[in-house]
N, C-alpha and C positions, 0 to 999 in steps of 0.2 A: 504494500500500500504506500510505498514509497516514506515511510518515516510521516505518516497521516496524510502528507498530500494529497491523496487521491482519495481521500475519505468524503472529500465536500466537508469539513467543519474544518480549514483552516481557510483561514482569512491573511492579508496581509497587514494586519494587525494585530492579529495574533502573531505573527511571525515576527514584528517589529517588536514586540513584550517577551518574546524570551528573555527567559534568564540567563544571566550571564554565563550558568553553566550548564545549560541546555547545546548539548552536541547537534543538533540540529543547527544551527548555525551559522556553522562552518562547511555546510555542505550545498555546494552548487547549486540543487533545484533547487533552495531556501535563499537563495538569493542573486539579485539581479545581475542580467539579462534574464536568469531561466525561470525566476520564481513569477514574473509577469506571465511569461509564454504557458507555465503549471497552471497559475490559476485559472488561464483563461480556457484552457484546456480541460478543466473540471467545470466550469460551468457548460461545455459542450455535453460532458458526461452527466451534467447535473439535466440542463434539460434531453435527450436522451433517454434517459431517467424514468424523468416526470411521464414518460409519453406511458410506463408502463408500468407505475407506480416502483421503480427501482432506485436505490442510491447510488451517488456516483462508485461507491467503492465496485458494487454491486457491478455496476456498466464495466468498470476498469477490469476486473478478474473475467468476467465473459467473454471481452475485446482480449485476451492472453488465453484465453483457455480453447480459444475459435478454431487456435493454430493445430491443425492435427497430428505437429510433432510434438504437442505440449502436452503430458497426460494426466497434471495434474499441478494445482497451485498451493505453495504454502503462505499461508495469510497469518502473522501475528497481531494482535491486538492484547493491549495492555489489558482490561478489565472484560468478564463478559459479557456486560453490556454492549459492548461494542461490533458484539457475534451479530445481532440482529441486522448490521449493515451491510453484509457482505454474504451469512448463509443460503441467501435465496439465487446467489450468482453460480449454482451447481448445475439450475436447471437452465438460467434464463439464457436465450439464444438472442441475439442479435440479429436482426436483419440486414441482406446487404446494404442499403438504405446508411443503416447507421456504421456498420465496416468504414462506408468511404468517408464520413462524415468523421470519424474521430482519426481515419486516417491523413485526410486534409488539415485536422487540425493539428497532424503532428507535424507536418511540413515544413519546415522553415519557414521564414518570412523573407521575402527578397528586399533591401533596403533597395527607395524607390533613391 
């Protein structure tokens, strides 16, 4: 789930209030250039989503699991509350529709 990103509950305000000793940080997607390109990237997965009552985490492990060399995802989350975000992404299928759609948003951006 990429250290929460791809949960949908990080915010880039939540990201700018880490603590000092939060190891998240220091790492790439968590800050910019990439952490813009993340967020915006989960809101694709957030709406996505919405189209069928799923969480982004949910859309993100579907989009990984689609690959028929992948046979299976390991998902950690700190507490289990946090199961409820991501457990129904075993069944849920994607349609091509949304494939090219988070795959566009993985694209780079061309500076104009």
């Amino acid at each position: 789930m990429s250290a929460g990103l791809l949960t949908g509950a990080m915010t880039r305000d939540r990201v700018a209030n880490f603590t000092a000793d939060d190891w998240r940080r220091n790492l790439p997607n968590f800050r910019e250039p990439l952490l813009s390109r993340n967020l915006k990237l989960v809101e694709h997965l957030r709406e996505i989503g919405a189209k069928y009552s799923r969480t982004p985490g949910e859309v993100a492990i579907a989009w990984t699991l689609r690959e028929p060399a992948v046979t299976g995802a390991i998902v950690g989350f700190p507490s289990r509350s946090q199961l409820s975000g991501v457990i129904g992404a075993a069944e849920f299928r994607l349609t091509q529709n949304d494939i090219a759609e988070i795959e566009n948003a993985l694209k780079p951006e061309i500076a104009a």
